[in-house]
N, C-alpha and C positions, 0 to 999 in steps of 0.2 A: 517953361516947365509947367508940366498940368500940375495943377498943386493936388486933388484927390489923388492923381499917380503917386504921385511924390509922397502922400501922407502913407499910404497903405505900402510903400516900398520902404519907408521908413518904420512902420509898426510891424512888418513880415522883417526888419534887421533887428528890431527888438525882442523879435522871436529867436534868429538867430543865435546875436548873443547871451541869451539864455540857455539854449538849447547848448552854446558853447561853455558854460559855464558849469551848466551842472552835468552835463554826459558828457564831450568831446574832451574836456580838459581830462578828466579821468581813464582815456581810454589810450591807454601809451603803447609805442611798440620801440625798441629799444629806444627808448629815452625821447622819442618824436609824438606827438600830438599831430591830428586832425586841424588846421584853421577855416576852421567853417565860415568863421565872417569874409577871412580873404576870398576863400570861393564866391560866396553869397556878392562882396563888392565888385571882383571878375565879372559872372553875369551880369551885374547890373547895371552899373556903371559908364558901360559903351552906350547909352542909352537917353547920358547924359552932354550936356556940353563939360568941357574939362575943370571950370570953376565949380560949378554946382557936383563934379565928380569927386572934385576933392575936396570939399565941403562935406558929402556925407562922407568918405572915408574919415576924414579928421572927427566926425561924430562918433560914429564905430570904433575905428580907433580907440578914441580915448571912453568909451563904454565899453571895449574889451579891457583897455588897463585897466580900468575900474571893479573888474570882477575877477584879474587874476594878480591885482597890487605891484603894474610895471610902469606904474605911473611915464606915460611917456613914450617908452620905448615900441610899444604898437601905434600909436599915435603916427609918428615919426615912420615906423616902417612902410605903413600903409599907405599913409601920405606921399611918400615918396613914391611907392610900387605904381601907384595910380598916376598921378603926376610923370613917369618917365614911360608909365604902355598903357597909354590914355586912345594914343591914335591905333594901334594894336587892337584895344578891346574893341572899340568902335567898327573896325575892319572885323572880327570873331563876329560881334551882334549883326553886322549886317550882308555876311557872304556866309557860303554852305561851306566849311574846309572839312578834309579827310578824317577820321580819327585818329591818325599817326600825327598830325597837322596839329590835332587840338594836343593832344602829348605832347607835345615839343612846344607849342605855346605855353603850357600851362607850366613845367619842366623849367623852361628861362625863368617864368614870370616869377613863379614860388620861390625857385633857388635865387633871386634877386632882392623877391621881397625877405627871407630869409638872411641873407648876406646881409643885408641891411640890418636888420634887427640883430645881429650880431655882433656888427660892429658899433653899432650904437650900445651895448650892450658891455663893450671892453672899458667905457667910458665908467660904465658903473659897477664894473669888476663882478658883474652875476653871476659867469662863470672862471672857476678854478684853475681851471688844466683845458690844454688844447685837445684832448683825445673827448672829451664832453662837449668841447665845440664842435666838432669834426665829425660827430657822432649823431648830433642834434640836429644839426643844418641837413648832412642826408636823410637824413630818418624824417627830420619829419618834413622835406623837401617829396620823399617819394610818398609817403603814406597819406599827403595832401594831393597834390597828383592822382593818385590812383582813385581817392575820393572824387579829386574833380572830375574823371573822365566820366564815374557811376552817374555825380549828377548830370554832367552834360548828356548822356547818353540818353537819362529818364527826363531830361526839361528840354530838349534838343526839338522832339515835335508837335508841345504846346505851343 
């Protein structure tokens, strides 16, 4: 790992989850939020070998619980998400796919990482009723999606 890489990829997620904190969390569409950090770990991540990959996710992670009080539960989802399309991301960073291509990757990866924090989620009863589950998971499944395509499309030829 270059550690200057590694610092400035680490203080560009500290930006992130700020930027997720005080704008993305606020900006709802029926009941789904933007995850900027999961995009921001998506990019980055294949970049990594799979230890140091989910190492910083488990960072983010848990300095995303830290600023929206889920102690845990992004921790957990993130970790996972990285952890199971690790060799996936790695293959995105290092070949050219279609934009239909990155849609349907990002599509699995979110509605994964989502299922996940969901059901890690039942454990601690956050949500009420299955029609706010069911509501949540899509909404903000596509509404990150459609973010992540914006930025891949604008980071795609740096």
């Amino acid at each position: 790992m270059n550690l200057p890489g590694a610092i400035k990829h680490i203080l560009y997620g500290a930006l992130v989850i700020i930027l997720q904190a005080a704008l993305f969390n606020k900006l709802t569409l029926a009941g789904g939020i933007i995850d900027f950090v999961l995009m921001y770990l998506l990019f980055q991540c294949g970049q990594y070998t799979r230890t140091q990959a989910i190492l910083i996710a488990a960072l983010f992670g848990l300095l995303a619980d830290a600023t929206t009080d889920l102690w845990g539960l992004q921790l957990f989802s993130k970790v996972g998400t990285i952890y199971l399309f690790h060799p996936l991301l790695v293959r995105i960073q290092n070949n050219r796919f279609l934009l239909w291509q990155i849609a349907l990757f990002l599509l699995l990866i979110t509605l994964s990482h989502n299922t996940i924090l969901l059901l890690v989620s039942l454990f601690t009863e956050l949500y009420a009723s299955e029609f706010s589950v069911v509501t949540t998971l899509i909404s903000t499944t596509l509404f990150t999606v459609s973010f992540g395509l914006i930025y891949y499309l604008i980071a795609r030829d740096r």
